[in-house]
N, C-alpha and C positions, 0 to 999 in steps of 0.2 A: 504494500500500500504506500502510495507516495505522500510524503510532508507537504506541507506548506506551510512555512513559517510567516506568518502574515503579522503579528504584535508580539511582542512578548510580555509577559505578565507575570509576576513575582510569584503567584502562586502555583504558575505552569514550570516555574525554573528551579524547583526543589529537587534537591539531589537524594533524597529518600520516596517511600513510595507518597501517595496522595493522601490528603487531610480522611477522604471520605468518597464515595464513586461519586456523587454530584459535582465536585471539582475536579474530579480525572476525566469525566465526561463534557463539561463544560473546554478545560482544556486541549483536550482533542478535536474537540468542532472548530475552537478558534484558530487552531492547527492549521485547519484545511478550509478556512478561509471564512466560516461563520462572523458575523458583525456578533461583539461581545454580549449586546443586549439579546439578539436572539439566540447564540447561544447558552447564555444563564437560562432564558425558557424552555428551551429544549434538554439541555442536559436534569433538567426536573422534570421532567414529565418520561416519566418510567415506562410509559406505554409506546414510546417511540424506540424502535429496533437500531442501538445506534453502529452495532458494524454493518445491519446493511444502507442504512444513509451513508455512511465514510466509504463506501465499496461503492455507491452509485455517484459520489461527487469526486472519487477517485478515478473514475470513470470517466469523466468531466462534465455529470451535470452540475449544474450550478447549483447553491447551498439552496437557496429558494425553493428551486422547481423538486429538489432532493426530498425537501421538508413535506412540500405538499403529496409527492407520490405517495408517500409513507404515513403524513399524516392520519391518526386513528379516526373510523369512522364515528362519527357523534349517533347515539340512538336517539330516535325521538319520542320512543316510550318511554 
């Protein structure tokens, strides 16, 4: 899977492992190119499958269009 190092950010640059999976996963989207704010959204919301997002924007879709493929369906019951 290819990098992108797009910001870097103090909490992405720990030399031990991550605080918590919500900041390893936040981390890794802004990797690969996510804007910070949407990625803190996403890396909270557990119902998004995040190695297959990174495998589809490794791919070169775009973090957006990535987000919405994937995105969980909402029920309306």
């Amino acid at each position: 899977m290819t990098t992108k190092f797009v910001h870097e950010h103090p909490e992405c640059r720990s030399t031990g492992p991550p605080v918590d999976v919500t900041t390893w996963r936040r981390c890794r989207l802004i990797e690969v190119g996510f804007a910070p704010d949407l990625a803190d959204a996403v890396a909270r919301d557990q119902r998004i499958d995040l190695h297959a997002l990174l495998g589809l924007v490794d791919r070169g879709c775009p973090p957006a269009l990535a987000l919405r493929i994937l995105a969980p369906v909402e029920s309306s019951a």
